[in-house]
KOLTORMI-486698 format. One record per residue (C-alpha): residue in one letter; x negated, y, z. Coordinates in nm, 4 decimals. Layout:
BEGIN
> A  X  Y  Z .
...
This chain:
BEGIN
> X  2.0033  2.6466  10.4767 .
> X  2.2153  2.3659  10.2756 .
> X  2.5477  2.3400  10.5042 .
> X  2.6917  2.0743  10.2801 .
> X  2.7443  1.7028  10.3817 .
> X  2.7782  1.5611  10.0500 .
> X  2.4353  1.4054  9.9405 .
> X  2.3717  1.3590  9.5473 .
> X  2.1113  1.1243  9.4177 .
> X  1.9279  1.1469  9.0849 .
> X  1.8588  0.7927  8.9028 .
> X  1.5519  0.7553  8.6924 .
> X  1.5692  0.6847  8.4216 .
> X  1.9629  0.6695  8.3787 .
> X  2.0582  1.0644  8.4231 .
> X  2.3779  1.0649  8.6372 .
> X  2.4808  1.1995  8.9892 .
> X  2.6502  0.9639  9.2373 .
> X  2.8128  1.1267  9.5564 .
> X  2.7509  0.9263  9.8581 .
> X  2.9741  0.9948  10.1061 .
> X  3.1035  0.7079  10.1539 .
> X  2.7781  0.5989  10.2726 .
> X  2.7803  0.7906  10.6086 .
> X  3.0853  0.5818  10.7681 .
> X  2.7916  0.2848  10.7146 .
> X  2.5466  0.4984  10.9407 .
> X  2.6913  0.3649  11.3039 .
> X  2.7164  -0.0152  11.1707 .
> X  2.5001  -0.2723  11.2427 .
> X  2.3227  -0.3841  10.9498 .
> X  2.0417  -0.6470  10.8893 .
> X  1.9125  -0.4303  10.6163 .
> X  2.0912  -0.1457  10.3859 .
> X  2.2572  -0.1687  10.0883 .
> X  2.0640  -0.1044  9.7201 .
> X  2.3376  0.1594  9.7059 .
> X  2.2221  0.3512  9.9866 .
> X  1.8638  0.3908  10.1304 .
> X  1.7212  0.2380  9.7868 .
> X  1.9013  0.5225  9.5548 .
> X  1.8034  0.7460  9.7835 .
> X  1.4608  0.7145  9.7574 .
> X  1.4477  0.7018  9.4202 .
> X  1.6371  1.0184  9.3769 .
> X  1.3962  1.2096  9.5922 .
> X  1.1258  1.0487  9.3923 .
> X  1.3446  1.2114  9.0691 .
> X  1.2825  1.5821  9.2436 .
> X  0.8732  1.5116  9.1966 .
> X  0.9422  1.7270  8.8817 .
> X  0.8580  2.0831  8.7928 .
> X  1.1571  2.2865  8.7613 .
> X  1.1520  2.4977  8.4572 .
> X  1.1843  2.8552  8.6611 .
> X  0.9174  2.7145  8.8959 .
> X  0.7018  2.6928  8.5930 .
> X  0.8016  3.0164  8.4351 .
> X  0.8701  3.2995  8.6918 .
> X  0.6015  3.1128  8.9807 .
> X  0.3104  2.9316  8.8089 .
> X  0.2687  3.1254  8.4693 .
> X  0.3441  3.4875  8.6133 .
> X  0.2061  3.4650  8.9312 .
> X  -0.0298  3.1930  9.0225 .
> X  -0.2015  3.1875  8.7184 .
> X  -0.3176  3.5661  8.7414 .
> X  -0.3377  3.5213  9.0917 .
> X  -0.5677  3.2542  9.0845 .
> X  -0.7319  3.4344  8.7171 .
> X  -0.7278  3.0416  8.6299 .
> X  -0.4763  3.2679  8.3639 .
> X  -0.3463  3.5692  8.2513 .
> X  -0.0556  3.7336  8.1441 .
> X  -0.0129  3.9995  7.9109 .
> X  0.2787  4.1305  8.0464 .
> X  0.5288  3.9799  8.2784 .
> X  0.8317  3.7357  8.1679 .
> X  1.1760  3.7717  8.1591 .
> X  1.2013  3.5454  8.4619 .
> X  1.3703  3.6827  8.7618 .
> X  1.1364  3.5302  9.0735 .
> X  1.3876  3.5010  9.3102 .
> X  1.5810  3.3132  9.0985 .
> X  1.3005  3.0215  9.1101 .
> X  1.2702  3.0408  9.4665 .
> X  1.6168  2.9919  9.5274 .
> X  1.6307  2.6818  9.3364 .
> X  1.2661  2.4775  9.4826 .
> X  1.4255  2.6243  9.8257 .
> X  1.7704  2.4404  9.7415 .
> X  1.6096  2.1665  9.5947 .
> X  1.3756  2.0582  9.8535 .
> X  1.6679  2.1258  10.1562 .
> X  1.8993  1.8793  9.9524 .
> X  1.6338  1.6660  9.9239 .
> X  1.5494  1.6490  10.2985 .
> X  1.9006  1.5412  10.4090 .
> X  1.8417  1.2313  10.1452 .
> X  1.5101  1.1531  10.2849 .
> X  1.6003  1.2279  10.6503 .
> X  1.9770  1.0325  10.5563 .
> X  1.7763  0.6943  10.4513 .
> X  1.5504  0.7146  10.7597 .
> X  1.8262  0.6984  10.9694 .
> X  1.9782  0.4127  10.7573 .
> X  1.6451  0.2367  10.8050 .
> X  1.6804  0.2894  11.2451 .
> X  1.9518  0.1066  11.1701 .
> X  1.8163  -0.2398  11.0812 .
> X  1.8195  -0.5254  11.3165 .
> X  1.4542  -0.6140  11.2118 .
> X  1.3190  -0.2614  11.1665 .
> X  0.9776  -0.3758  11.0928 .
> X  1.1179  -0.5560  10.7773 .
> X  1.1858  -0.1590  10.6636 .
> X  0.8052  -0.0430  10.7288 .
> X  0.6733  -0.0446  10.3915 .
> X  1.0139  0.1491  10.2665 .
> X  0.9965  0.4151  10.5471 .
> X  0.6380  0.4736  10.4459 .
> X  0.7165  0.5530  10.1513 .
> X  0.9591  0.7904  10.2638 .
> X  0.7183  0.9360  10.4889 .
> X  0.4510  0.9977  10.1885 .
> X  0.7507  1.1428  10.0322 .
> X  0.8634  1.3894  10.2516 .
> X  0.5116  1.4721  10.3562 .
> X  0.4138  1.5415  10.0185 .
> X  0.7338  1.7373  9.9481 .
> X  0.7549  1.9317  10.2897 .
> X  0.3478  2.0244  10.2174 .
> X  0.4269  2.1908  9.9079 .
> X  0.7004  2.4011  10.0348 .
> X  0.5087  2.5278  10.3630 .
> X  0.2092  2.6049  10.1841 .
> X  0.4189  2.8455  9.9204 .
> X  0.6142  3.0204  10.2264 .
> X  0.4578  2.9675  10.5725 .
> X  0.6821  2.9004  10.8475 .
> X  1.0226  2.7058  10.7611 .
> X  1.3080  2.5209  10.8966 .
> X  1.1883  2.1480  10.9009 .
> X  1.2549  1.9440  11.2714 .
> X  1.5885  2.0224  11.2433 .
> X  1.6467  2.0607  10.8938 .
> X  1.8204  1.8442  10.6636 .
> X  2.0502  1.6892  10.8858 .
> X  2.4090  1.8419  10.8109 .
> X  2.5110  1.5202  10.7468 .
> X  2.5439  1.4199  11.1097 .
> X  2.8374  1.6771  11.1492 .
> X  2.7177  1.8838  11.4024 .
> X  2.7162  2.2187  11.3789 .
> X  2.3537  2.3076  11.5476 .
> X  2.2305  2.1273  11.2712 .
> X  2.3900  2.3296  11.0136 .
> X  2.1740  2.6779  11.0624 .
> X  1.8692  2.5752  11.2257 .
> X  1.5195  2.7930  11.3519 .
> X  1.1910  2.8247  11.1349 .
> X  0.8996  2.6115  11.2908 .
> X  0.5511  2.7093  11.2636 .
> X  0.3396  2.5894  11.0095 .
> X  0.0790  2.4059  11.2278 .
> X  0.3186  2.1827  11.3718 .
> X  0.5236  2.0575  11.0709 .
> X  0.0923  2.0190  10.9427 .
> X  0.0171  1.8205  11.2336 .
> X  0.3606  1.6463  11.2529 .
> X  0.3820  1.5814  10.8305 .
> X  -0.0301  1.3918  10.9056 .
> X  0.0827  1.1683  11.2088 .
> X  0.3718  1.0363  10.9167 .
> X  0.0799  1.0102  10.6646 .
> X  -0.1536  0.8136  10.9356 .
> X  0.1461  0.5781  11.0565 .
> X  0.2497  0.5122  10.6636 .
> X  -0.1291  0.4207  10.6334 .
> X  -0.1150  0.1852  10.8767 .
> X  0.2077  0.0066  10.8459 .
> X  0.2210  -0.0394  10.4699 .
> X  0.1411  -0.4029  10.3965 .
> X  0.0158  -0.4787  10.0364 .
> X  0.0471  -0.8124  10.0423 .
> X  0.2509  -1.0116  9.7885 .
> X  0.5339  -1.1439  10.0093 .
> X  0.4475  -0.9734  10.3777 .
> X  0.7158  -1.0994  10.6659 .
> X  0.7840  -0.9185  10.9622 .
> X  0.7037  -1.0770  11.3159 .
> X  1.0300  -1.2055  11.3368 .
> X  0.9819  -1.3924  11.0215 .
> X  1.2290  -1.1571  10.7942 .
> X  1.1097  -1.0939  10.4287 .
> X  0.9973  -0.7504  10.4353 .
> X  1.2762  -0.5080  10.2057 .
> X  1.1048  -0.3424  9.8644 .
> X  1.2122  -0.0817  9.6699 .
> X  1.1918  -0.3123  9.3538 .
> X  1.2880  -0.1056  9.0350 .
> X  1.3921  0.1670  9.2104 .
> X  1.0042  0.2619  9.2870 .
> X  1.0021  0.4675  8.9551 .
> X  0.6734  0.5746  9.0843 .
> X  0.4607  0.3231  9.1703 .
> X  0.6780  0.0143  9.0435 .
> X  0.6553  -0.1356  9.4053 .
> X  0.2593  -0.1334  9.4228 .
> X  0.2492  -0.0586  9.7975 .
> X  -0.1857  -0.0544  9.7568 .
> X  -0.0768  0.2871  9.5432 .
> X  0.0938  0.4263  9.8156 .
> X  -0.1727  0.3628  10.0382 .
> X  -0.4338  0.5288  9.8053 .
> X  -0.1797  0.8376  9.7657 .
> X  -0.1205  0.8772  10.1551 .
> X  -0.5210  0.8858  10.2296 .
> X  -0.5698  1.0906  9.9897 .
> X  -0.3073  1.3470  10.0938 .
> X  -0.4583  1.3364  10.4560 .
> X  -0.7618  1.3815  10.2920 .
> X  -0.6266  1.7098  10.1090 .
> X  -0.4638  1.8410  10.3747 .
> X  -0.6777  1.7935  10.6701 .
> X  -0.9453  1.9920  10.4097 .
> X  -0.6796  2.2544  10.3856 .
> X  -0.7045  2.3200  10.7460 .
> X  -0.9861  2.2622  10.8430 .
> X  -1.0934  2.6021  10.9272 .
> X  -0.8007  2.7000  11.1526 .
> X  -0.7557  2.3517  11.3847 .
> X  -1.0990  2.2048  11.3270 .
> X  -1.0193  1.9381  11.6665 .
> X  -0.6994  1.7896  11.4365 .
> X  -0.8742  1.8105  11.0520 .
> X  -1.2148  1.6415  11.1362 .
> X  -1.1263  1.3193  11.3001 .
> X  -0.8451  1.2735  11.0062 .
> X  -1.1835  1.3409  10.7281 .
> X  -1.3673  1.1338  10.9748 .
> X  -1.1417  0.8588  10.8939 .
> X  -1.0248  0.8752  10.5429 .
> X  -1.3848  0.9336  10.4274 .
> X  -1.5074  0.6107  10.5962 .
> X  -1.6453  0.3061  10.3654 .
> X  -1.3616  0.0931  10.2804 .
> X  -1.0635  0.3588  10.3036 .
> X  -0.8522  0.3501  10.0044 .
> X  -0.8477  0.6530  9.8173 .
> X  -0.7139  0.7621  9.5000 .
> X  -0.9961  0.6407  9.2216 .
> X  -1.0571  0.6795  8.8185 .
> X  -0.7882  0.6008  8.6056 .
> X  -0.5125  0.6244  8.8654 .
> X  -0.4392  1.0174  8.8356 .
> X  -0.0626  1.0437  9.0519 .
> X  0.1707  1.2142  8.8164 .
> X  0.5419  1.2310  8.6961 .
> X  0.4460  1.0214  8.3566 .
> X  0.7467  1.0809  8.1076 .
> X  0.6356  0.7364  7.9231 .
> X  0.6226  0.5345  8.2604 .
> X  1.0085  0.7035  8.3357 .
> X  1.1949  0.5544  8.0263 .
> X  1.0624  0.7743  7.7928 .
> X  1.2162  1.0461  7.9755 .
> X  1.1929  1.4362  7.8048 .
> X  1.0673  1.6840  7.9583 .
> X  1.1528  2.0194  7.7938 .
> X  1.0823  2.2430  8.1113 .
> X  0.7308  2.2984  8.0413 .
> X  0.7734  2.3843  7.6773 .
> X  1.0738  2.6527  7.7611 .
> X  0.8674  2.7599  8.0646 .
> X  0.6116  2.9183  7.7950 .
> X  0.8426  3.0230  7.5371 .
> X  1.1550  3.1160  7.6056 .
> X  1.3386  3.3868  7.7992 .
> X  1.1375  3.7040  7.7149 .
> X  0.7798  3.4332  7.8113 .
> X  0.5410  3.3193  7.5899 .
> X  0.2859  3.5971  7.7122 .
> X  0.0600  3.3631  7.9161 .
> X  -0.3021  3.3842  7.7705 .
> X  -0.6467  3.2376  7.8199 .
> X  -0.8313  3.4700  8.0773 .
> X  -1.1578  3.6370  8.0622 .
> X  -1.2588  3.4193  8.4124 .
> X  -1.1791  3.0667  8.2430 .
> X  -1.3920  3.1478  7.9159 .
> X  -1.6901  3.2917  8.1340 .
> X  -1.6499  2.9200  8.3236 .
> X  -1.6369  2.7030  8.0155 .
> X  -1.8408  2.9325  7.7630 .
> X  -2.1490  3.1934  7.6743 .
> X  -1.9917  3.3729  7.4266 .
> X  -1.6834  3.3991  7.2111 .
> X  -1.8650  3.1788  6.9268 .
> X  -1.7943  2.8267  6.9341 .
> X  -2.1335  2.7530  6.9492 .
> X  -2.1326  2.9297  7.3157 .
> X  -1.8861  2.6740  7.4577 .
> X  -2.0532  2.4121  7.6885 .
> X  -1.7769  2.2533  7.8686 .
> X  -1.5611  1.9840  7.6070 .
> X  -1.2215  2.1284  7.8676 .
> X  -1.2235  2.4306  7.6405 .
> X  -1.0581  2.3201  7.3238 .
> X  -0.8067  2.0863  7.5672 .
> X  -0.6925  2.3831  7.7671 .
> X  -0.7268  2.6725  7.5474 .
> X  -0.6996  2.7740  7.1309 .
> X  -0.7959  3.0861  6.9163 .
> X  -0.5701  3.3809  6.8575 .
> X  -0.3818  3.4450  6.5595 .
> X  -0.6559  3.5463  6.3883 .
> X  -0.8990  3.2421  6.4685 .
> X  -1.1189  3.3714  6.7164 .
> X  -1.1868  3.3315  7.1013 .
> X  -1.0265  3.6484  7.2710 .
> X  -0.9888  3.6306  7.6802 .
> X  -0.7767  3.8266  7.8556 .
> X  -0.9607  4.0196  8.1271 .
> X  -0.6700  4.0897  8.4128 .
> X  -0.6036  4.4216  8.5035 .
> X  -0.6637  4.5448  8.1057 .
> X  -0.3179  4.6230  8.0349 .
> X  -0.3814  4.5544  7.7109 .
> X  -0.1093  4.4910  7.4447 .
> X  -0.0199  4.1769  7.3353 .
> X  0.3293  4.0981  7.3975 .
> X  0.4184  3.8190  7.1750 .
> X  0.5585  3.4579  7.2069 .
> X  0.2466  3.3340  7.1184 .
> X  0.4377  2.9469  7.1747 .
> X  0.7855  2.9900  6.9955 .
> X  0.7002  2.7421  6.6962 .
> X  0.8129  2.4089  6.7981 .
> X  0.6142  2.2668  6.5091 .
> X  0.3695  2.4557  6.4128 .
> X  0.0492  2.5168  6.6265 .
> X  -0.0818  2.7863  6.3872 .
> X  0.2262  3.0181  6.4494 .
> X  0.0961  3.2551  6.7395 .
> X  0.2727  3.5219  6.6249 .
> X  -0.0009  3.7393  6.5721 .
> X  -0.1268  3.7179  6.9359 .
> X  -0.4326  3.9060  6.9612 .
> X  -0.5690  3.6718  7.2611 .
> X  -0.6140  3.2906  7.2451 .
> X  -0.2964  3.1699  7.4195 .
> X  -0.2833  2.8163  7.6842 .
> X  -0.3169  2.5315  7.4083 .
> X  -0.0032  2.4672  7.2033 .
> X  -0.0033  2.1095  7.2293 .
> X  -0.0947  2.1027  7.6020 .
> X  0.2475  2.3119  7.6642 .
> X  0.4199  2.1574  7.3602 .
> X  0.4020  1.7947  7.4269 .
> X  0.7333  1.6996  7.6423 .
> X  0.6817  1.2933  7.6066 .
> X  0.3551  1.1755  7.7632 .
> X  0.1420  1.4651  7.9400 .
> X  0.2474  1.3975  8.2770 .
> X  0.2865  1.6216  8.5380 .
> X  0.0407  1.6247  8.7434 .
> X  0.0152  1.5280  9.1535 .
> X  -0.3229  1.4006  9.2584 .
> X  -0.5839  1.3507  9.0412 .
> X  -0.9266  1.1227  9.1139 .
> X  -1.1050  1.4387  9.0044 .
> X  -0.9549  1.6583  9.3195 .
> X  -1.0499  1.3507  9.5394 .
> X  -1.4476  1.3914  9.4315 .
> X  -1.4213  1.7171  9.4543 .
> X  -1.2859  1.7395  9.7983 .
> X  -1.5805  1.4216  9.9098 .
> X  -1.8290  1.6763  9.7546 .
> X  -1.7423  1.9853  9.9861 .
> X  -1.7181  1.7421  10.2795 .
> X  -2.0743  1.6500  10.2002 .
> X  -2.1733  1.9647  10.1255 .
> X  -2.0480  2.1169  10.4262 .
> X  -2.0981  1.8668  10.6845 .
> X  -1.7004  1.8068  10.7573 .
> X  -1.5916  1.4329  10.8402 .
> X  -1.9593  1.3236  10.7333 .
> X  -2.3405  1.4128  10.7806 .
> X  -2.4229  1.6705  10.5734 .
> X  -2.5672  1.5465  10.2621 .
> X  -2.6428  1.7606  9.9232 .
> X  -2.7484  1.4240  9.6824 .
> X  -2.4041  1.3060  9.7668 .
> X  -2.2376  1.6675  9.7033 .
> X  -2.4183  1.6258  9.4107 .
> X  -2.2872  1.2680  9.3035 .
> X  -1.9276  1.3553  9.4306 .
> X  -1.9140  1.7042  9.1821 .
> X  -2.0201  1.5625  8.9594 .
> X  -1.7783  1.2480  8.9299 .
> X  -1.5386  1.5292  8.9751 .
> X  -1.6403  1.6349  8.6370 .
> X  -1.6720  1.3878  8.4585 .
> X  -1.2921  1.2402  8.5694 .
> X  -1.1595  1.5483  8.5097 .
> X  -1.3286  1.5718  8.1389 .
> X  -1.2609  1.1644  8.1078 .
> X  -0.9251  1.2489  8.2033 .
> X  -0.8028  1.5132  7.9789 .
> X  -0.9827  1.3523  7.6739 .
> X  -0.7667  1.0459  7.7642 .
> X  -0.4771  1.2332  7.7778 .
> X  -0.5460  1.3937  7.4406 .
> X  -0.5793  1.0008  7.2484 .
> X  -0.2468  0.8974  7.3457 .
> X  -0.0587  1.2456  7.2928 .
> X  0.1031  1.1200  6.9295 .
> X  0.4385  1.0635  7.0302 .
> X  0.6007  1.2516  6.7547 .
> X  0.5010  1.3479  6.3708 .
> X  0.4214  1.7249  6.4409 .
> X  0.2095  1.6352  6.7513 .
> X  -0.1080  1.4574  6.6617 .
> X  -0.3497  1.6270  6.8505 .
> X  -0.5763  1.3238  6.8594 .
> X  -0.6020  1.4597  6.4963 .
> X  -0.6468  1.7984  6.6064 .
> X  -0.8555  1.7836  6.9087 .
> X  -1.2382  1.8018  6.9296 .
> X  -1.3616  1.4409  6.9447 .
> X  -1.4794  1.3227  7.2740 .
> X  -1.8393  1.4438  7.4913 .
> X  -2.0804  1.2106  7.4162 .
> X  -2.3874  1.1803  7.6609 .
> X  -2.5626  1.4480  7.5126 .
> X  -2.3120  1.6838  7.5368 .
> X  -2.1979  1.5833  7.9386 .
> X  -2.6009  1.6246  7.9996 .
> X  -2.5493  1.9699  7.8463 .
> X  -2.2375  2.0685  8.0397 .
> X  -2.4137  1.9419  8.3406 .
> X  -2.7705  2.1714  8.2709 .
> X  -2.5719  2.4719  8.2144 .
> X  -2.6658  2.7164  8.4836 .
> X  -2.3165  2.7794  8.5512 .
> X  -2.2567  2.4513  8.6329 .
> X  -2.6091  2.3157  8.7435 .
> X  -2.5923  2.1526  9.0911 .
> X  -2.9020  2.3831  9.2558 .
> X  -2.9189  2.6389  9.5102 .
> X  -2.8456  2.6748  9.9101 .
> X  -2.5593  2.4879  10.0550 .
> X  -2.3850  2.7978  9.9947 .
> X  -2.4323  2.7747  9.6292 .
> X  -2.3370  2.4302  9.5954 .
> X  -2.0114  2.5174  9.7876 .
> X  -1.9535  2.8202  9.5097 .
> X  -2.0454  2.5651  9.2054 .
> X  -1.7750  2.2627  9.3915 .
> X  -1.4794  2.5615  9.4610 .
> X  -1.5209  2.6439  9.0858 .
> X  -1.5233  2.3429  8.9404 .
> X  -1.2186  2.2124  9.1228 .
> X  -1.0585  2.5251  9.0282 .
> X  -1.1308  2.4622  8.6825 .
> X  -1.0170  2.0872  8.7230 .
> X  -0.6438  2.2354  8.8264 .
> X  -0.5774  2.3852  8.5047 .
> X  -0.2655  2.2506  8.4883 .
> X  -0.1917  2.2783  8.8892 .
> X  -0.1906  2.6083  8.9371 .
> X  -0.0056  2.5493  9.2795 .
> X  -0.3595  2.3483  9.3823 .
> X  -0.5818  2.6382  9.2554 .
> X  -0.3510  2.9123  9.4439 .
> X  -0.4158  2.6605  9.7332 .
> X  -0.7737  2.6785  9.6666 .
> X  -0.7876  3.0229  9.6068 .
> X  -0.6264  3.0741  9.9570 .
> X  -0.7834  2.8641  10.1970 .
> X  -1.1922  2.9675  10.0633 .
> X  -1.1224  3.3673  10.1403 .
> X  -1.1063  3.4176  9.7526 .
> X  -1.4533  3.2013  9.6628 .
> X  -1.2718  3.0629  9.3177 .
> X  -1.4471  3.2110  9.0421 .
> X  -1.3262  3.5705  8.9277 .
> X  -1.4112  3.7780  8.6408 .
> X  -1.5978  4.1266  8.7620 .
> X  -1.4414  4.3209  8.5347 .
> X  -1.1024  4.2386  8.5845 .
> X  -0.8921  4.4545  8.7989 .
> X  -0.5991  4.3186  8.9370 .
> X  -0.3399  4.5281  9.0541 .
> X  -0.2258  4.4684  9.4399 .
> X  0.0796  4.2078  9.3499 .
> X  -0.2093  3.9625  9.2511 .
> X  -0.4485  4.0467  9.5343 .
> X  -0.1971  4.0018  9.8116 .
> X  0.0241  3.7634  9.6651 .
> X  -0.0126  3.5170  9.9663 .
> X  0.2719  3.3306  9.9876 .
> X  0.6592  3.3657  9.8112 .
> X  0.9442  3.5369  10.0087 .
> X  1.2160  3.3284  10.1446 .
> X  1.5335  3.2685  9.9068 .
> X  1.7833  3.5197  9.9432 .
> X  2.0286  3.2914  10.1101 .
> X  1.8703  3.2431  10.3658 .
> X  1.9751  3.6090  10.4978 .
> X  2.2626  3.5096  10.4066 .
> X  2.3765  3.1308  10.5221 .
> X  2.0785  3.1314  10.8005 .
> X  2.1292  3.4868  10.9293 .
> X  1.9887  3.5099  11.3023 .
> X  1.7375  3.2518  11.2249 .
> X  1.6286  3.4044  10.9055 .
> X  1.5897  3.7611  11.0938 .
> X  1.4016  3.6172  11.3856 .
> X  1.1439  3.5166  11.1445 .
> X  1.0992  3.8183  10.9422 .
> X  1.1123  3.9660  11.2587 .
> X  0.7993  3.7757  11.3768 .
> X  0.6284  3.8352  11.0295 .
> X  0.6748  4.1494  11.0580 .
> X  0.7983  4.1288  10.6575 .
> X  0.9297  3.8749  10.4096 .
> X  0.6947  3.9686  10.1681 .
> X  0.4258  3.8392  9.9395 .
> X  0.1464  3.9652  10.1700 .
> X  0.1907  3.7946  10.4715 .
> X  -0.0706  3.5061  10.5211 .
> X  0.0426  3.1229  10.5370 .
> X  -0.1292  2.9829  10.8832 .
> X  -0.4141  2.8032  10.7228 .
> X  -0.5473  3.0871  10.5274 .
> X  -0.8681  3.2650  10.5761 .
């Protein structure tokens, strides 16, 4: 558990740390509303931690959930130690708990509290959307408790792991009262009459649009409550009951939530790029499950869905190869080390992720919610009955606006990737679908909406699976919660680390810093490993 009482707060775009201690003697005073130097920096250094660490990326996503999930493959595993990555998103989301938990209690502190709602929603979305990400990748954590070492006591300091279902249930009664308190109009006054407080330019985010927060907050209840579903049916439905009502705000086209390096003062993002090619890495490689999904054949004449060329390119020798998991064949090469040259695979005998896709460090953001997962999620809700009648035309419509946003999307994404001379991939990429060849992707039987209910549901899971090519968190989510109905190749043969990869293993200080509390836990697991199952799972 973090012990420490100093709090540290990352500035966007400005790259500097700032201790705040002197900020906690201001906790017990009577204020009519905080300081910018206090809850304001605060939030915006939590919104600073939205970004990928590089280790996440390289020793998580790339050598586990991308095999996992077969959305990838590997050809051999990285240099990247795994318990090195867990120990830093566990450190980084504890640190950034005490900020977030810190500024709510600044915030109790107001004399006009209500003038603070639209900030402390914000804060809610924040730390719902942060705590969601870290239960889902271990299970059970500290959380009701956690993240308070700044108040000096010591209970606070090693705390007890709470189950899963209640941070769920307590993280979507934040995201419902943040729904209902944020006001989006232009100058909204408390009942009192007190201007209420914004985050002005410290909302790197959103830049203050509180009708953005909104749309993010419904559509993580909207995730979420779909996540678990299965397991606490009497909590998930009435929350899809709501947010799928006529008139809910939801995430829509063109508004894709993401860390957007050009919307963050230009701001650099080299982790991806060293995530694929340095450090013994540089192995990840297109895998035989993707290419059945998007293609007939290894010709380019057999490809029928325009994602291809965006996600994946040839191997060194020009052609498609996929990687069928479980081969062990050879190919261990940084196909990725040329920072300049997209031909330069190094001889790698199987196509490799796209080069400019992992290459570009200026303006592919990374990704959070995307309009496409929202259609895709409305589609299995209609296709399943959950929140709404059952309804198959409106699977239908939902899937495939899922489609075409995600297609729209990464085509988009491709136009405005120039930002340097060696990256022109407008130049390099196909040019866009055209009606004819959406109508095409759309008729291709592995995509065709037709079938049972049951079928539907298969063609939805896949192409949302497909649409999280660059989430591989979301598609080990996916992957998790449908009992394994993403698409898998069936001649792969993953070994037993893939299969039963469920969830990641506490950080090692935890045993260390959190001792009785950390046994009791493995004690009720039965195991810290990868193959115990995360509450919501099938």
């Amino acid at each position: 558990m973090i012990t420490a009482k100093k709090i540290f707060i990352y500035l966007l775009p400005a790259v500097f740390l700032v201790s705040c201690t002197k900020d906690f003697q201001k906790l017990n005073a009577t204020q009519d509303k905080p300081s910018s130097t206090t809850v304001k920096p605060l939030v915006n250094g939590v919104i600073s931690s939205l970004l990928l660490d590089w280790t996440e990326q390289a020793s998580i996503h790339n050598d586990y959930y991308y095999p996992v999930t077969q959305l990838g493959a590997i050809s051999t595993v990285s240099g990247y130690i795994l318990s090195s990555a867990i120990s830093s998103v566990w450190s980084s989301y504890y640190g950034n708990l005490q900020n977030m938990n810190l500024a709510l209690d600044m915030i109790n502190s107001v004399k006009d509290k209500e003038s603070m709602n639209n900030i402390q929603a914000v804060l809610y979305i924040l730390r719902a959307y942060k705590t969601f990400r870290i239960t889902d990748q271990f299970g059970d954590i500290p959380y009701f408790k956690a993240g308070k070492a700044y108040s000096g006591s010591v209970s606070n300091f090693r705390v007890a792991y709470d189950p899963q279902q209640a941070i769920y249930d307590s993280l979507l009664s934040d995201l419902k009262w943040a729904a209902d308190h944020i006001k989006t109009d232009q100058a909204p006054v408390s009942a009192s009459g007190t201007p209420y407080a914004a985050l002005g330019s410290f909302d790197t985010f959103f830049k203050g649009d509180m009708s953005k927060w909104l749309k993010f907050a419904n559509s993580l209840r909207l995730r979420y409550a779909m996540q678990m579903v299965e397991k606490d049916p009497a909590t998930a439905t009435p929350i899809l009951q709501a947010v799928l009502a006529s008139g809910t705000p939801l995430i829509g086209e063109g508004e894709d939530v993401g860390m957007w390096p050009a919307d963050l003062g230009g701001l650099d993002l080299p982790g991806k790029w060293w995530s694929f090619s340095s450090g013994g890495a540089g192995f990840t490689r297109m895998s035989s499950t993707f290419w059945q999904m998007v293609s007939d054949g290894n010709a380019d004449a057999n490809i029928f869905d325009p994602r291809a060329k965006i996600f994946v390119d040839p191997n060194a020798a020009g052609n498609w190869a996929p990687y069928t998991i479980g081969s062990n064949a050879s190919d261990n090469v940084d196909a990725y080390a040329s920072p300049t040259d997209p031909s330069a695979k190094a001889g790698a005998l199987f196509s490799r992720f796209n080069w400019y896709l992992v290459r570009d460090e200026w303006y592919i953001p990374e990704l959070i919610f995307t309009a496409a997962e929202v259609d895709f999620l409305k589609a299995e809700a209609y296709a399943r009955g959950l929140g709404v009648t059952q309804d198959l035309t409106m699977a239908e419509t939902q899937y495939k606006a899922g489609i075409t946003s995600s297609v729209n999307f990464w085509y988009y994404i491709v136009s405005k990737a120039d930002n340097v001379a060696h990256l022109k991939w407008s130049a390099a990429a196909p040019a866009p679908p055209d009606a004819t060849a959406m109508g095409n992707l759309f008729a291709n039987p592995k995509v065709k909406f037709t079938g049972t209910a049951q079928d539907a549901l298969t063609k939805i899971y896949a192409q949302e699976w497909l649409s999280f090519y660059r989430e591989p968190w979301l598609a080990f989510n996916l992957w998790r919660r449908t009992g394994g109905m993403t698409p898998k190749d069936p001649a792969s043969n993953p070994s037993t680390a893939y299969t039963k990869f469920y969830r990641l293993p506490y950080a090692q200080d935890e045993a260390v810093n959190n001792t009785d509390n950390f046994n009791a836990q493995v004690s009720k697991m039965g195991t810290n490993n990868s193959d115990v199952k995360v509450w919501w799972m099938k």
